[in-house]
C-alpha positions, 0 to 999 in steps of 0.5 A: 237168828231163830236157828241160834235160840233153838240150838241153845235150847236144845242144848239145855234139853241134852243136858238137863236130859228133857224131852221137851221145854215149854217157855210159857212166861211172856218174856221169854215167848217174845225172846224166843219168837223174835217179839210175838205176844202170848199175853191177854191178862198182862197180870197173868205171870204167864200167856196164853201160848207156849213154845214148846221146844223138842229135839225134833221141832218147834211149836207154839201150844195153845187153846183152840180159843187162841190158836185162830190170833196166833196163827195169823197175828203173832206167830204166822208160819209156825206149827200152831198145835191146839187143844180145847179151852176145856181139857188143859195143855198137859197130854199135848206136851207130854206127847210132843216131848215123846214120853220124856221129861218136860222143863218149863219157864213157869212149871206145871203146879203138879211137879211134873215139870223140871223149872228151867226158869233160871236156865233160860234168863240168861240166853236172853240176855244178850240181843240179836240185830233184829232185837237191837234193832226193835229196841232202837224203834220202842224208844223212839217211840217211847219218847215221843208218846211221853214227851207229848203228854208231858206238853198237855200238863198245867199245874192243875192237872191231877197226878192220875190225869197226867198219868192217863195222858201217858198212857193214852199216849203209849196205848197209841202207839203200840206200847204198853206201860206196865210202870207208870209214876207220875208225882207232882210238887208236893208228893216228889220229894217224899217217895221214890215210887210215887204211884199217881194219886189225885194230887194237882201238881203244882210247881212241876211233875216227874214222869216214871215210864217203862214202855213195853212193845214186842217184849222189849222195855224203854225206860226213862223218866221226865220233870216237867217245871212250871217254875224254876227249880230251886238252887237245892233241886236244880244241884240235885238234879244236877247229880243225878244227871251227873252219876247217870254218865258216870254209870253209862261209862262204867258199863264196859264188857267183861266187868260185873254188875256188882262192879259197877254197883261198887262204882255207884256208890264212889260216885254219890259220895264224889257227888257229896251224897255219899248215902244216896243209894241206899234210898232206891235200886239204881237200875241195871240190866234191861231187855225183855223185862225193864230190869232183867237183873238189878246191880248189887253188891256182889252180883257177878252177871257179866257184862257184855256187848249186845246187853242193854241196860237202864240206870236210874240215879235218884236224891229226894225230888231228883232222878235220872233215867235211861236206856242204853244198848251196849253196842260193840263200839261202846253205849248207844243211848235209845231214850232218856 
């Protein structure tokens, strides 16, 4: 499976005349890797190793702080080359690029290096079996974290605690959550990114969770209900669930983004909210970034089997969510 990520980038060398590619951005060190981390500031748009990708070899480049974890926790078995904290990456890239030019996923501030960044998205895109099969074990595991901190919340449980349980939750079981919202009964129908505050939340809860392991996203959302919901919420929530199948079913290879994006907006107005969209995103491509590329009009990235993908429906108060896997005899559904 590695074999096929090298011959891919060692196509883009030849065609992009480089001598080398470093992939620094933790999406891409985890694609490439098959699920290793080089983070250690998960604010940090890049880790603390790259990939650095020749015509001749593979090798992961970091400081000789780092080099010890890396070597026999993330990536055992690989060429680990090492530089002190103190002098900088740059003359050990230059030197395994062989004189020439290197690309880069998060390029030197220099301008030496070539950005390669949109180059590289794509080929991971689409996941081998063992990503699939990675993906199948985050969201099952996404699922019981968040499904068990749902079950300890009451009313009086204030947003940030009931976010806390979530995270705790996630922590505990390898995941991390890079996207966490929680909104209790009174702040719910007002925002669509409810970012926890000190509210109790009363009648019921929504939970937003994209949990994150080996570089690989599971999206979904919960309602926790103390009472009933009203008729208007329940046929809310009844929509969205409604458009959220509708969306799976339109996902099919060799349409486009932008197509089923198209097809989104048929399906809130057939659901009597015919401006439902324009108040949220609603999802689109996931994998190594909860949402790779997100559906629009005219977005022409093809869909295609071994994709996954994460549509989130929304009405005021109601939301839908879930990841799927798009697998060759059609949608596999991992969490929602």
């Amino acid at each position: 499976m590695r074999y096929q990520k090298l011959e891919q980038i060692r196509a883009l060398l030849d065609e992009a005349g480089l001598g080398a590619i470093a992939l620094r951005r933790p999406e891409n060190f985890a694609w490439y890797s098959g699920g290793a981390d080089n983070r250690v500031d998960h604010a940090s748009p890049t880790g603390v190793a790259d990939i650095v990708v020749t015509l001749t070899g593979e090798h992961v480049l970091t400081d000789n702080i780092e080099a010890p974890r890396m070597r026999e926790e993330q990536t055992p078995g690989w060429d680990v080359v090492e530089y002190e904290w103190y002098a900088g990456p740059g003359d050990v890239v230059r030197n395994l690029a062989g004189g020439g030019a290197v690309g880069s996923d998060a390029p030197d501030p220099s301008g030496a290096e070539v950005d390669v960044a949109d180059r590289i998205a794509p080929l991971r895109y689409r996941l081998d079996d063992d990503a699939m099969a990675r993906y199948r074990a985050v969201a099952a595991d996404a699922v019981a974290a968040v499904d068990a901190a749902c079950a300890t919340f009451t009313p009086n449980v204030t947003e940030t605690a009931a976010a806390a349980a979530v995270l705790g939750a996630c922590r505990a079981a390898g995941l991390f959550a890079p996207a966490l919202m929680v909104a209790g009964a009174a702040r719910l129908p007002r925002y669509r990114h409810p970012i926890p505050a000190a509210a109790p939340l009363g009648a019921r809860a929504m939970v937003v969770v994209c949990a994150e392991r080996r570089g690989l996203y599971a999206n979904l959302t919960r309602f926790v209900h103390f009472e009933p919901p009203d008729a208007e919420l329940a046929a809310k929530l009844e929509a969205c669930q409604g458009i959220l199948a509708q969306l799976r079913a339109a996902t099919r290879p060799g349409r486009t983004l932008g197509d089923v994006f198209e097809d989104c907006q048929r399906f809130y107005a057939d659901a009597g909210h015919p401006d439902g969209w324009r108040y949220h995103h609603q999802g689109g491509l996931t994998g190594y970034r909860s949402r790779e590329v997100i559906a629009a009009p005219g977005v022409d990235v093809e869909i295609a089997a071994g994709q996954a993908f994460a549509w989130n429906p929304s009405l005021p108060g109601a939301k839908a969510e879930e990841t799927f896997l798009l697998a060759a005899a059609g949608p596999e559904v991992l969490c929602g």
